[in-house]
C-alpha positions in Angstrom: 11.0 -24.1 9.4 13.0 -21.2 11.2 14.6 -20.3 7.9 11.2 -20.0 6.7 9.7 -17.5 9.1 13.1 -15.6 9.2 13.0 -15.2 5.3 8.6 -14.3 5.5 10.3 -12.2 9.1 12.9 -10.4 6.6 10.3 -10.0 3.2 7.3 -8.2 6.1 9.8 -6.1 7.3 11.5 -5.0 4.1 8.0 -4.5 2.5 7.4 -2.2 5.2 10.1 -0.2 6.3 13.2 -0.7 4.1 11.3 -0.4 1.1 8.5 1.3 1.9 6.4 1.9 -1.5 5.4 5.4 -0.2 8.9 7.1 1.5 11.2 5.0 -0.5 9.2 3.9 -3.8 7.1 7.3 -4.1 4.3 5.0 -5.2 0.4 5.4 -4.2 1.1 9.4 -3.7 -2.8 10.2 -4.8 -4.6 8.4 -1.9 -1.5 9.5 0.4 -1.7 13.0 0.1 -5.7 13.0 -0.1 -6.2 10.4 2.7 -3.8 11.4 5.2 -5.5 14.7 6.4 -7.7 13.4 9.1 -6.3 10.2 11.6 -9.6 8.6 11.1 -9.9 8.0 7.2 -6.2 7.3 7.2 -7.4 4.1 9.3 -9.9 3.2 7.4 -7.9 3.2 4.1 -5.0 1.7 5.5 -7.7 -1.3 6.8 -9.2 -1.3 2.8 -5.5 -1.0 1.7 -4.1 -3.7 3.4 -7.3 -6.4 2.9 -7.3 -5.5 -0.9 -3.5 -5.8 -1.5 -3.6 -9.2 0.3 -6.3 -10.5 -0.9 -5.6 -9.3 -4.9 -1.8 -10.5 -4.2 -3.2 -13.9 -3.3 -5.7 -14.1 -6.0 -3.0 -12.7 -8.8 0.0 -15.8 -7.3 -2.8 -18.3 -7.7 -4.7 -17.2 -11.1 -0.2 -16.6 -12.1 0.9 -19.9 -11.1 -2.4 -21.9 -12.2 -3.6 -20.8 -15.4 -1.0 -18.2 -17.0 2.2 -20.4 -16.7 0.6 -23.8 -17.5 -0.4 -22.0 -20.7 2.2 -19.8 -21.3 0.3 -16.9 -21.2 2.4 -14.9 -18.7 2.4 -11.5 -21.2 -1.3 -11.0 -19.8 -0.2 -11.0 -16.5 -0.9 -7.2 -15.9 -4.2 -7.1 -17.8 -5.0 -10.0 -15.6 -3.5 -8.1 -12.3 -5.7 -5.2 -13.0 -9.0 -7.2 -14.0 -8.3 -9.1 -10.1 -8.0 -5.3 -8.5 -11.0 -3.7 -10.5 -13.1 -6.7 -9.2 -11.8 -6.7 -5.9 -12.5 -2.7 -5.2 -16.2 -3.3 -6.5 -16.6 -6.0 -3.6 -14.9 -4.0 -0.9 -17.0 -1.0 -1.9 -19.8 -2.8 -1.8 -19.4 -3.8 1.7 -18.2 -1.1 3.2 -21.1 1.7 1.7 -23.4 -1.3 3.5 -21.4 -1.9 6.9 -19.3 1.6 7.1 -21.4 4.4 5.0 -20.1 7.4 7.5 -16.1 5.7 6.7 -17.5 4.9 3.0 -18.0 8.6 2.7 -15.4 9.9 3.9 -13.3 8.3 1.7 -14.9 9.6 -1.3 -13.1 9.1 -4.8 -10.2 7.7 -2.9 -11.8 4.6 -2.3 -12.2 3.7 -6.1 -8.7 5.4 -7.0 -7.3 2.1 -5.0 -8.1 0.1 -8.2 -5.1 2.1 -10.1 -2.9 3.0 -7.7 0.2 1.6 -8.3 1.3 0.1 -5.0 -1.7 -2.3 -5.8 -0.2 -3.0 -8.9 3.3 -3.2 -7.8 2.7 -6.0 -5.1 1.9 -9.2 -7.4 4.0 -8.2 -10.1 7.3 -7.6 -7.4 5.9 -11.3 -6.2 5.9 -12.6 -9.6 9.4 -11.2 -10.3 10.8 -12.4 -7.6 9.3 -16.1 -7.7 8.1 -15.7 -4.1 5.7 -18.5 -3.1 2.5 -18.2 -2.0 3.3 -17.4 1.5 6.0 -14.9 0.6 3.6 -13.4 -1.4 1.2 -12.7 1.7 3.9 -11.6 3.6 5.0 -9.0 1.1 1.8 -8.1 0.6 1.1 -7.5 4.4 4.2 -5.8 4.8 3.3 -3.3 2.1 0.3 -2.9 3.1 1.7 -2.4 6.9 4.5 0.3 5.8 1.5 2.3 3.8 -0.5 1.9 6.7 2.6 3.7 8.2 3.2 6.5 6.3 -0.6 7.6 6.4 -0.5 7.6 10.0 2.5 9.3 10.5 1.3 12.2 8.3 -2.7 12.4 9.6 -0.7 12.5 13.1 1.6 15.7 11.5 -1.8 17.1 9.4 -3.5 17.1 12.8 -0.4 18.8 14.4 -0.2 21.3 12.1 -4.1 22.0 12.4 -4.1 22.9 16.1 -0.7 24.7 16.2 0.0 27.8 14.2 0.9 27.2 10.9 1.6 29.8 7.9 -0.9 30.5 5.6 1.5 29.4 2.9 2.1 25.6 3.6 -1.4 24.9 4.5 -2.9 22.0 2.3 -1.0 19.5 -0.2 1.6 22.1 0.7 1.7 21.2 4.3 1.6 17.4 3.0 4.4 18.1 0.5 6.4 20.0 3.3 6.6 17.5 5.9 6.4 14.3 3.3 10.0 15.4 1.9 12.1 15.2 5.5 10.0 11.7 6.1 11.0 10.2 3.2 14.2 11.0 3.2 14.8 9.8 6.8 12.8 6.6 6.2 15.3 6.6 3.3 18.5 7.0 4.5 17.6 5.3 8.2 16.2 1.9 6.9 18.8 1.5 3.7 21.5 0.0 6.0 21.7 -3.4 4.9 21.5 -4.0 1.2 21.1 -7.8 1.4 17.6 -7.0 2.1 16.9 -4.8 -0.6 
């Protein structure tokens, strides 16, 4: 039982920080850059991020383990992934434009872009590849969803920074994004890489 929660301990943390799909990956960069401008929305996405990649990375182990193994059908496993997503974004769309509409709109385009982004993706097929169970799978896919949750925070909390201070015209924007992304990353990078057992 300890070896348990020390492995799902180890998989929640290495999803999050030592891997981190957005500093160390450089996966899910569309809704990054175009969500992380204001502390709010990055909230609300991380919230919708984190629900939808737990929820698809459950449905995708079960649908994996139940129906495309048993009949050796494991080549559709990304159509099927994708198919799980799409379906899951319309549902969480759905409820938020009827309990959120001011977050819903907010959000905009980036709130259907979750259906392709790639950290989405990523999660069950990583799970799949690995032969986590289903727990591990939830694990990983909280701690992915945590350390995206992460990076959007850390750069809404730079964007807003950079809003009240003085900043040059010149890396105003994505180019302010871009500019401070690059010394993040790398520090996540070389900080977290330490022990490669948990790579």
């Amino acid at each position: 039982m300890n070896s348990e929660f020390t492995k799902l301990l180890e998989i929640i943390i290495s999803a999050s920080l030592i891997n981190n799909f957005v500093f160390t990956r450089f996966l899910g960069l569309c809704i990054f850059f175009g969500v992380s401008k204001k502390m709010e929305t990055a909230v609300g996405m991380s919230i919708t991020f984190t629900a939808v990649m737990m929820i698809s990375a459950a449905i995708s182990w079960v649908i994996y383990n139940a129906v495309l193994v048993p009949l050796e059908i494991t080549f559709l496993e990304i159509i099927v992934f994708i198919g799980i997503i799409a379906g899951l974004v319309q549902v969480s769309d759905t409820i938020m434009r009827k309990v959120s509409p001011g977050l819903y709109y907010k959000l905009g385009i980036y709130l259907a872009l979750i259906s392709t982004n790639c950290i989405i993706l990523a999660v069950p097929l990583i799970s799949v590849g690995e032969k986590y169970s289903f727990i591990q799978t939830l694990a990983f896919a909280l701690g992915s969803g945590l350390g995206f949750a992460l990076a959007l925070i850390i750069m809404a909390s730079i964007s807003r920074e950079t809003r009240t201070g003085r900043c040059p015209g010149a890396i105003q924007g994505v180019a302010n994004g871009l500019y401070h992304y690059e010394p993040d990353s790398a520090g996540f990078y070389r900080f977290f890489r330490v022990d490669n057992s948990l790579i």
